[in-house]
C-alpha positions in Angstrom: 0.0 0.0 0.0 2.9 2.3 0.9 4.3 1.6 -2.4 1.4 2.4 -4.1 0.7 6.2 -2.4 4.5 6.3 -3.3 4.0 5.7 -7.0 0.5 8.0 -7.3 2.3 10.7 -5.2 5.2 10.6 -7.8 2.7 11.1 -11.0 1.1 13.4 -9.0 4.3 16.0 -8.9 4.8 15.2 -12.1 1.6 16.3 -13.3 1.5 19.1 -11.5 5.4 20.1 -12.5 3.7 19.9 -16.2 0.6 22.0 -15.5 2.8 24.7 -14.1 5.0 24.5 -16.9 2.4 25.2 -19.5 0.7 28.0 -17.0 4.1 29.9 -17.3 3.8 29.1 -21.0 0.6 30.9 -21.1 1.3 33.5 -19.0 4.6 34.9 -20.8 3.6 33.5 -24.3 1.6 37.2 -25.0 4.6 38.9 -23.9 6.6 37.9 -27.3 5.6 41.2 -29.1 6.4 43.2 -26.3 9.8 42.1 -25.9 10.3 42.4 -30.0 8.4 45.7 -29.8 11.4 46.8 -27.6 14.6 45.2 -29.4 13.4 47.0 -32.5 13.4 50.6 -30.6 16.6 49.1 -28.9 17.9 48.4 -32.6 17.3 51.5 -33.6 19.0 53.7 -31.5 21.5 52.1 -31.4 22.4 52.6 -35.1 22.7 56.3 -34.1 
């Protein structure tokens, strides 16, 4: 039985490691153009 709870508690963090993966994923995922939006001002000011 221990062994068991052992095993289940193992997928368990597992599953919830990749859930909070993906919610990361999500959250900074929109955040692309923003990040672009400021390399291209970086970009350009720099050429000056």
């Amino acid at each position: 039985m221990r062994r068991r709870l052992a095993f289940i508690a193992d997928q368990v963090g597992w599953l919830l490691g990749d859930v909070a993966c993906f919610l990361l994923l999500i959250l900074f995922l929109p955040l692309v153009p923003v990040f672009k939006m400021f390399e291209g001002i970086r970009d350009r000011h720099e050429d000056e």
